[in-house]
N, C-alpha and C positions, 0 to 999 in steps of 0.2 A: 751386332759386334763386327768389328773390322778382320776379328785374325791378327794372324804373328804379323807384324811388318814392322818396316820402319817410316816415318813421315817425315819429312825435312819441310825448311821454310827455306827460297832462296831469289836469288836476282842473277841473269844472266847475260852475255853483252850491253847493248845500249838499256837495256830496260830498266824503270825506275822503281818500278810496282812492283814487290814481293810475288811470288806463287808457292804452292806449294806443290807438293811431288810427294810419291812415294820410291823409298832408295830401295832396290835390285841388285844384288851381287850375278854377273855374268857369269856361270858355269863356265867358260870357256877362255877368258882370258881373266878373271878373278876380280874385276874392277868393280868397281859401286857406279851402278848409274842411277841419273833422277828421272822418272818416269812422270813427266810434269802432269797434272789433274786440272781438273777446269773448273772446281768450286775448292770451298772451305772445309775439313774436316770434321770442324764442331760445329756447323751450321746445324747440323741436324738433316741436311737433304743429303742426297747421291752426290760423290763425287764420281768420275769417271775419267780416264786416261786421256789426253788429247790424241793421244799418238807421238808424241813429242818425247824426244828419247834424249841425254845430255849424259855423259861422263863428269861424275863429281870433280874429278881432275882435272877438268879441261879450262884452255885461260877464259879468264874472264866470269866464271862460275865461283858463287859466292854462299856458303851457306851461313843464315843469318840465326838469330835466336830462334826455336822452333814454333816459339808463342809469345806473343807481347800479353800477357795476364793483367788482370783487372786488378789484382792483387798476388802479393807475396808471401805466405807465412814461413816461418823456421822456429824450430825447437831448439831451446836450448837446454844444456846439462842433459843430454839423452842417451848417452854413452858411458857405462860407469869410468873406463878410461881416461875418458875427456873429464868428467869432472874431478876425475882427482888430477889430475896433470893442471887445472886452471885454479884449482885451488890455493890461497894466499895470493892470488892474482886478481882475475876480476869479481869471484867467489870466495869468500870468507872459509866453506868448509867443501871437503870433498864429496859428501851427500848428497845426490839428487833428489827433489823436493817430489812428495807422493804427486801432487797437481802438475801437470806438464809446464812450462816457461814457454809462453808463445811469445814471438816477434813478428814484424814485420818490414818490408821494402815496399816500394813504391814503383810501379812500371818505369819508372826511369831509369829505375837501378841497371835494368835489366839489359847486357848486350850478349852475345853472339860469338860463334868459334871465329880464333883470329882475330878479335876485335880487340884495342889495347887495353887494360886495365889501368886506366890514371890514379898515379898517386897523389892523392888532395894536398895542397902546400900545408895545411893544417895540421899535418897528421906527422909522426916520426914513427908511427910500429905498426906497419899496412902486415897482416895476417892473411895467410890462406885457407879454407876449412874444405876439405872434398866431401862431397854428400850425394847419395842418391836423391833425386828432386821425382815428386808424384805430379802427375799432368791431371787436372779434375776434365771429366768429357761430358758429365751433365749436372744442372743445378742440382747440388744437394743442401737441403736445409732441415737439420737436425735429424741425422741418418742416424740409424746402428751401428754396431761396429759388425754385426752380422751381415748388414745387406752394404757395407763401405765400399767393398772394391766394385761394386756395381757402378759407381758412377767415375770412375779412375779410365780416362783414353790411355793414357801409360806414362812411361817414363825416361825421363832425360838427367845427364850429367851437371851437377851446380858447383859453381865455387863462391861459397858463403865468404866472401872478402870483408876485412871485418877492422876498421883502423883500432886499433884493441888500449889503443891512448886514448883514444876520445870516449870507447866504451868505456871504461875506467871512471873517467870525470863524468859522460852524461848516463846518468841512471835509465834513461826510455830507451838509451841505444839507438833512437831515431839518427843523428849524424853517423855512427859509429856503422851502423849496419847499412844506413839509407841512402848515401851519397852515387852519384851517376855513378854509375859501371862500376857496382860492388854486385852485381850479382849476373856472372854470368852462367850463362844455361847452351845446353848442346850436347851434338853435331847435331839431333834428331830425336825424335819424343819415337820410344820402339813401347811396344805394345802389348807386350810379354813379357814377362821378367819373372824370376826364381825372386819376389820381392823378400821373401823372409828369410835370405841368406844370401842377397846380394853382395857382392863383393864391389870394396872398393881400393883403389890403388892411386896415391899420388907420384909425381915428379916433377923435379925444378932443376931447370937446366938439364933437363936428357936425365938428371940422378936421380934415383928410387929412392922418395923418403919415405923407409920402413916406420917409421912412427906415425906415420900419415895414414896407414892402411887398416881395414877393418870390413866384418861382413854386419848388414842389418840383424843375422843371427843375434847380434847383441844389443839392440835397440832394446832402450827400459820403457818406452811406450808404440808398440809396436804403429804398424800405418794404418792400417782400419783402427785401430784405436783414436788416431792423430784427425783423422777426415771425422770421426762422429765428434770429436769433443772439440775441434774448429769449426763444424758445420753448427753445434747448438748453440753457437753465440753469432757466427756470420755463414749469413750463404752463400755459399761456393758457385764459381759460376765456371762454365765451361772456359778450358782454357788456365784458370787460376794454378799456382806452384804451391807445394809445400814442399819446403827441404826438409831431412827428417832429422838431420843431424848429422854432425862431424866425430869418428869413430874415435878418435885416440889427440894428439900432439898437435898439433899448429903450428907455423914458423913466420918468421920475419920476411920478408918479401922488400927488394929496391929496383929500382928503374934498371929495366934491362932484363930482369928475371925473366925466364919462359915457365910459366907454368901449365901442366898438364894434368886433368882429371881424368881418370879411368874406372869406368863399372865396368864392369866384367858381365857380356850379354847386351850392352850396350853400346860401349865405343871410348872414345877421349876427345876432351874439352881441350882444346890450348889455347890460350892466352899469352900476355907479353905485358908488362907493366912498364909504362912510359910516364916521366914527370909532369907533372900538370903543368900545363904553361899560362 
């Protein structure tokens, strides 16, 4: 086991090649720095420090999605809030169905803090959904829900972006959920988390939307429930995301929005939504 930390993926001056780092808060002047590593996290070998020491704040420092995942899953209706609030919307009733609603994205979906969020010319009702995202750290294929969070490296912040017009018209949700840069993940996969009462917190434009916020306390299919009954239909491979779900309300999102994801124990996502060109 690694321990409490936090892991980033990032790029820094001329360089083109990702590394990865683990982030350090300085006692002393209170900054995050990235402690760069000389191997992969989920390889399964030793990583080890180079010695190479970076301030997350410094220019030219860039931190990128924490994992490019072989796959994406998300739940949906997993919050009794959120399905009653989507009700007579893209759901006929406010009940959540006993069998979970799995979905999926596509590694393409997937970008990084500060990255834009393109609004698709296709689309008129671009959605924001804030979720705690689960980081998988070894293959699991058809696990318990008892031995689940054995294979869980940790967790990072998602924003389940969701064009909720085209959900509407395509029944698979494949365009609505799937489209590049609907699903971003960040600052950092941290490795500890209070998962069963994690808090979550959104804002747009600097504003606190109170509709937006919610703890996993209220998850109708908790996360080791979500990793065994994904893992005995597909196997999980190190690296893979599950979102667990969006707690309450959704909003409208247009070009120029700042949006910000916040768990609580983990950090915040920010994003900016730019028109597709």
């Amino acid at each position: 086991m690694l321990g409490r930390m936090r892991i980033a993926r990032f790029i820094a001056g001329d360089q083109t090649q990702p590394r990865y780092a683990f982030v350090q808060t300085d006692k002393n002047d209170g900054k995050d720095y990235l402690v760069a590593l000389d191997g992969y996290p989920l390889s399964g070998a030793e990583v080890k420090p180079t010695g190479e020491r970076i301030a997350v704040d410094s220019d030219g420092v860039r931190l990128l999605a924490p994992i490019i995942p072989s796959k994406v899953f998300g739940l949906a209706k997993n919050y009794q809030k959120h399905a009653e609030y989507m009700a007579g919307g893209v759901w006929e009733s406010p009940v959540p169905p006993e069998q979970m609603m799995i979905f999926s994205k596509p590694s393409t979906a997937v970008i990084g803090p500060d990255d834009p969020i393109v609004y698709p010319s296709w689309s008129h009702d671009l959605n924001y959904e804030p979720e705690v995202a689960v980081i998988i750290g070894r293959i699991a294929h058809n696990v318990s829900s008892e031995d689940a969070m054995k294979y869980v490296l940790g967790y990072t912040c998602v924003n389940d972006v969701t064009a909720r017009d085209a959900q509407k018209g395509d029944p698979m949700w494949t365009r609505a959920k799937g489209f590049d840069s609907a699903c971003p993940l960040g600052p950092w996969i941290q490795t500890e988390l209070d998962y069963k009462d994690a808090h979550i917190s959104f804002s747009l434009n600097g504003e606190p939307v109170e509709d937006a916020t919610g703890t996993t306390a209220n998850l109708i299919h908790s996360i080791p429930d979500q990793i065994a009954f994904i893992s005995s239909f597909s196997t999980l491979l190190p690296g893979d995301v599950i979102m667990t779900g969006t707690p309450w309300a959704t909003g409208s999102l247009k070009p120029g929005d700042e949006t910000v994801v916040t768990i609580e124990g983990i950090g915040s996502l920010r994003n900016v939504v730019v028109a597709e060109q």
